[in-house]
C-alpha distance (Angstrom), angle and dihedral (degrees) to the residues before:
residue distance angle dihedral
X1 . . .
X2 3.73 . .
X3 3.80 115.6 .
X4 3.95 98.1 -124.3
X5 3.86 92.0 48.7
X6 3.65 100.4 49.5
X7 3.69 91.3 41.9
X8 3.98 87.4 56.6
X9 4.03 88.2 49.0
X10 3.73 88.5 49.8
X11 3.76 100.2 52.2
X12 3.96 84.5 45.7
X13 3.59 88.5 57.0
X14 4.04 103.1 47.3
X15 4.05 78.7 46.2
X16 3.96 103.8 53.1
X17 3.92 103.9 13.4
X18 3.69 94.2 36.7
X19 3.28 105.0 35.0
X20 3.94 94.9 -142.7
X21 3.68 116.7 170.1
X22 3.75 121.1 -105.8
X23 3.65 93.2 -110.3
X24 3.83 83.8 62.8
X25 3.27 99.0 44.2
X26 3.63 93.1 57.2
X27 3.75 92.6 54.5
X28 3.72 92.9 49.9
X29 4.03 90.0 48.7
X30 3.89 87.5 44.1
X31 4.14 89.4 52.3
X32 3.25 93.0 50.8
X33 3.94 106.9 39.9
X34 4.09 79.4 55.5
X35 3.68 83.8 54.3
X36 3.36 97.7 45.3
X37 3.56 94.4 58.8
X38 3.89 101.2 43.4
X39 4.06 80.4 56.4
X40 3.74 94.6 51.5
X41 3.63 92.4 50.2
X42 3.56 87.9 55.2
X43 3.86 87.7 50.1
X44 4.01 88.5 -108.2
X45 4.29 104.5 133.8
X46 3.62 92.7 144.6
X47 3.74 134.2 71.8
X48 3.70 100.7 -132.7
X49 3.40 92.6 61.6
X50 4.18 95.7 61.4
X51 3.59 110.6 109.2
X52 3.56 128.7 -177.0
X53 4.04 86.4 -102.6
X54 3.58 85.1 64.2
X55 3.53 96.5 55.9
X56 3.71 96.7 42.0
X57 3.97 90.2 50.8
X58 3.51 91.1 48.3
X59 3.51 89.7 57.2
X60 3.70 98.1 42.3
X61 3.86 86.4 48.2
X62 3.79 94.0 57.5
X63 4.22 86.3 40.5
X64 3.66 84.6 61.3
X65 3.56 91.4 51.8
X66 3.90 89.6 61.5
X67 3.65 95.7 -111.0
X68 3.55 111.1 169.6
X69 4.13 117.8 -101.9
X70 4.18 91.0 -117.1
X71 4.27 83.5 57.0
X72 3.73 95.1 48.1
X73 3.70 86.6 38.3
X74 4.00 89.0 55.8
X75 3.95 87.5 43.5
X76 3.72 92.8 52.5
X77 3.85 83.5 51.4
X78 4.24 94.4 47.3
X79 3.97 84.7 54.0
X80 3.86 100.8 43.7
X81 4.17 86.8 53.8
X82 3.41 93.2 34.5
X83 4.29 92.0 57.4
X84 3.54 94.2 37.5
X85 3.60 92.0 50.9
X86 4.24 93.7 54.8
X87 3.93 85.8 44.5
X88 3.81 90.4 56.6
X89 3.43 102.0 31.1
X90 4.19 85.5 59.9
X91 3.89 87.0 -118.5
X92 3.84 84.2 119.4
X93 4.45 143.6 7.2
X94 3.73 90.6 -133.0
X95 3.97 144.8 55.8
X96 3.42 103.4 -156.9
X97 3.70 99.4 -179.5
X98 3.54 95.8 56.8
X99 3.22 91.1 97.4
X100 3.67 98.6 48.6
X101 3.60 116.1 114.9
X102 4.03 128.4 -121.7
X103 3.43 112.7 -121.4
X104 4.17 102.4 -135.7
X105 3.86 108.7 -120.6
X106 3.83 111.4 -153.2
X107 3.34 128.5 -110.0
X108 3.76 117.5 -93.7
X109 3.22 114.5 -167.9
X110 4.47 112.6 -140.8
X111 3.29 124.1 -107.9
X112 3.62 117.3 -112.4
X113 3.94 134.1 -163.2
X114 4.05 107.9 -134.0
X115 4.21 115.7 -132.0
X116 3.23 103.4 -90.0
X117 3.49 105.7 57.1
X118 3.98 93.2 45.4
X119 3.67 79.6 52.4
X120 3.75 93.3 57.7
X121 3.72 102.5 34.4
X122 4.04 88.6 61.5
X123 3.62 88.8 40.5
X124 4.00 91.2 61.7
X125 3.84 90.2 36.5
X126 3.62 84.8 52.5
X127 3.71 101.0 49.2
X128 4.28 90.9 34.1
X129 4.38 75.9 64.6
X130 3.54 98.5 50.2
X131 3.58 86.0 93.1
X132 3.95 85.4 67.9
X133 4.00 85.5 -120.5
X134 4.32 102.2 164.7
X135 3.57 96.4 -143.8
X136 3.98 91.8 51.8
X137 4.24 90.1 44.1
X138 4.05 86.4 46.8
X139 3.94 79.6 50.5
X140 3.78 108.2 54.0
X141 4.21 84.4 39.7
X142 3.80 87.2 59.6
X143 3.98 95.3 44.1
X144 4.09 89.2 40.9
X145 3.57 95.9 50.4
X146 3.89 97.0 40.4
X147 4.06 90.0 54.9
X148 3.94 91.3 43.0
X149 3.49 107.6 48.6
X150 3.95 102.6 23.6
X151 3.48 94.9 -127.7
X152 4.21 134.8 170.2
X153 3.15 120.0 -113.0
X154 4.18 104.0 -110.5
X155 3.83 82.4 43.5
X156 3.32 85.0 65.3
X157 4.06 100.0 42.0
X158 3.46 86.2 47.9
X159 3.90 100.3 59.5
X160 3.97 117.4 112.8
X161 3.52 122.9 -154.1
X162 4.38 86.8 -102.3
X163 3.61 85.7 59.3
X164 3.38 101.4 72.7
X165 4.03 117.8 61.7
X166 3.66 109.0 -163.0
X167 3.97 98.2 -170.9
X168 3.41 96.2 57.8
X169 4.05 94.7 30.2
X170 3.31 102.2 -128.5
X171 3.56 137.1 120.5
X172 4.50 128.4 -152.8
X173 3.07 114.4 -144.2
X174 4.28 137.9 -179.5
X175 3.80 108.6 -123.3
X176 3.70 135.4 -173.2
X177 3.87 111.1 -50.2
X178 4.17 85.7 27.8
X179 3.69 85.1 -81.5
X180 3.85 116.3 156.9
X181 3.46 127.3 -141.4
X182 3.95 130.6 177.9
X183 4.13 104.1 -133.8
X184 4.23 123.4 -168.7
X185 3.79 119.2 -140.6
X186 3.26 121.9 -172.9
X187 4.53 137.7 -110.9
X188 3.83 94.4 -94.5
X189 4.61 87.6 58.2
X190 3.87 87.0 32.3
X191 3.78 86.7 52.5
X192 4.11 91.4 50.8
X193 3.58 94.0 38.7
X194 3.88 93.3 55.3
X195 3.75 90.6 47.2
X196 3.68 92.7 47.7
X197 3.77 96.0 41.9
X198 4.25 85.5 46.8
X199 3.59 102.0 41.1
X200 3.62 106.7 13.1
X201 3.39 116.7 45.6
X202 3.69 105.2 48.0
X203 3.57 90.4 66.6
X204 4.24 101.9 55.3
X205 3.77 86.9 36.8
X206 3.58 121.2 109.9
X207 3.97 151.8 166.1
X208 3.89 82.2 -73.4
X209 4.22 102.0 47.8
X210 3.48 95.0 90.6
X211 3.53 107.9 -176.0
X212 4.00 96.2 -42.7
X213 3.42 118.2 143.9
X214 4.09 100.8 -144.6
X215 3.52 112.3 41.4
X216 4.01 124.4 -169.7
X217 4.25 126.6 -137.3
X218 3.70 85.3 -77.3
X219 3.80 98.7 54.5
X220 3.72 94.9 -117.6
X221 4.42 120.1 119.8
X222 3.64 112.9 -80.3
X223 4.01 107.4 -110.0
X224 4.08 119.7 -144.8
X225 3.62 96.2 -95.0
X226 4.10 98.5 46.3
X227 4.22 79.6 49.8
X228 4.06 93.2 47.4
X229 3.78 88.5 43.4
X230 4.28 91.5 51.4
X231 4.09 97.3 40.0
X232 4.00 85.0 43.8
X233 3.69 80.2 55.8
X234 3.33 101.9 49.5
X235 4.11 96.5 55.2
X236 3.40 99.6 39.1
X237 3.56 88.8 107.6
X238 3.74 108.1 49.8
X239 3.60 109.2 102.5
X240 3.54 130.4 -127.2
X241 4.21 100.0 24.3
X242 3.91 98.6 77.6
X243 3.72 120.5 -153.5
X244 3.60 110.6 7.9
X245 3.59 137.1 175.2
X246 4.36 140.4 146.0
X247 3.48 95.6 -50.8
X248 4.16 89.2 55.8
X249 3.98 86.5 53.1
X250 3.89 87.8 54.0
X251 3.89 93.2 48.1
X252 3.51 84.7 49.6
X253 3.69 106.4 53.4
X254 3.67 88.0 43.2
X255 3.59 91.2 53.4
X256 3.94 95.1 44.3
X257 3.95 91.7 56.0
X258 3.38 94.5 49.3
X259 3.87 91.0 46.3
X260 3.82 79.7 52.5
X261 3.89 94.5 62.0
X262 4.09 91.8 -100.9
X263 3.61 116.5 159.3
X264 4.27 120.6 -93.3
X265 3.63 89.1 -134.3
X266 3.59 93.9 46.4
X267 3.91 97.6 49.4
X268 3.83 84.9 53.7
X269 3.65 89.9 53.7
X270 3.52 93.2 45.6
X271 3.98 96.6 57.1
X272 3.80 95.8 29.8
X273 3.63 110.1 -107.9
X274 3.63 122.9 170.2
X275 3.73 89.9 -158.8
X276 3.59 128.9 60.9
X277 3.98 82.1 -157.1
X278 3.75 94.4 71.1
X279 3.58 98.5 54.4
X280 3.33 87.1 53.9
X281 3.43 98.4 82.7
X282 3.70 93.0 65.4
X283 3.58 89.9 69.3
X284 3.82 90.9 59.4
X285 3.53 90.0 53.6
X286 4.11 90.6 54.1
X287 3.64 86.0 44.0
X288 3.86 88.8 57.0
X289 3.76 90.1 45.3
X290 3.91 90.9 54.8
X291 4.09 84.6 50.8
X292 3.18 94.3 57.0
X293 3.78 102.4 44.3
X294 3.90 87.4 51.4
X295 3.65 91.9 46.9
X296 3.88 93.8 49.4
X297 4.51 91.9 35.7
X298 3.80 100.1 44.0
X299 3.43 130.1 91.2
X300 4.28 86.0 -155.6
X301 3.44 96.8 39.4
């Protein structure tokens, strides 16, 4: 099958039989257009002429490039799918890069924004709204919600007014793999979301809102990177965390409840991870929190 087409038919399926998110997508398409044309210089344009050499230059290529391991570990990933998806899809006998190795990306652990300065950046958001402004309501909604329920960032573009429940305080959202999941939040983020929903939202909606939740100037739903670009905003100036947007908020709130004696299993629940693995790495971060309390508080340390 010719390289272009099957990579079109592949992206279609991770979209519609998958159910991947766009954001996923992209990355997958990305992968694989790089792929496409390190095989085409190497006069490669069809799929039954990718070997595992192929894949494993392709990889070293990019290595070379100083990529960082978690890219060429996502790469590795793109081609493993990729393969297995021509070999069972009858497009081809053989899946070449089964045998390709991952390389292991190192753990990072997240970023997280202590207490006090959550505390104080939804303290100014809250008093920069007083003035009933709907942008700055819509505002301290998004930054209440994001630190209360943990969630990703297209989870949160995606949300429609029926989504959220505020009598029970809870909010249902479509995660990765079109999974949904029912997530609390707590009075302060039902208190925002109320005020932004009552006082905010009428005003930027339009014939075009739909039923989205967070609507831009124009009146049309928020997407993911209008949201990264506005929470980025928003904690630029809080000293000491560095670049920060959504996905910091969601590293935090796992990492709060946790620090809070929640549950492991019920943290992953809460932000939607298939693996228990993955959440995992909050409790390192809590663990390097309780370091460096003792280290700072005891007269042994």
């Amino acid at each position: 099958m010719e390289l272009q087409r099957a990579i079109e038919r592949y992206v279609a399926h991770l979209t519609v039989e998958r159910g991947y998110s766009p954001q996923t997508v992209r990355a997958y398409r990305s992968d694989l257009a790089a792929f496409t044309t390190f095989a085409e210089a190497r006069a490669v344009a069809d799929t039954g002429a990718i070997t595992l050499d192929l894949w494993r230059d392709w990889l070293w290529d990019a290595s070379q490039r100083g990529l960082s391991t978690a890219t060429l570990a996502r790469r590795s990933a793109t081609a493993k799918g990729f393969s297995a998806w021509l070999a069972r899809a009858g497009a081809e006998n053989a899946d070449p890069a089964a045998r390709l190795k991952t390389p292991k990306a190192g753990k990072t652990l997240p970023r997280v924004i202590n207490r006090a300065q959550i505390a104080e950046v939804l303290e100014l958001l809250a008093a920069r709204a007083a003035d009933g402004d709907p942008a700055r309501l819509r505002d301290v909604a998004v930054i209440e919600l994001l630190y209360a329920s943990g969630l990703r960032v297209s989870e949160l573009a995606g949300l429609d007014v029926d989504d959220i429940d505020l009598d029970r305080l809870t909010v249902r959202v479509l995660g990765k793999g079109s999974k949904e999941r029912t997530v609390p939040f707590g009075v302060p983020a039902h208190r925002a979301i109320v005020d932004y929903l009552r006082r905010g939202r009428p005003h930027l909606a339009s014939e075009r809102s739909g039923a989205a939740v967070f609507l831009g100037a124009r009146g049309v739903r928020l997407g993911t990177r209008s949201i990264y670009r506005l929470v980025a905003g928003l904690l630029a100036d809080l000293p000491g965390t560095g670049p920060a947007g959504p996905h910091a908020l969601r590293h935090t709130a796992a990492t709060h409840l946790l620090d809070g004696g929640a549950d492991l299993r019920a943290v992953q629940e809460l932000l939607g991870h298939a693996s228990l693995g993955t959440t995992q790495i909050y409790t390192h971060v809590s663990t390097e929190r309780l370091k460096e309390s003792y280290r700072i508080a005891h007269p042994r340390a």
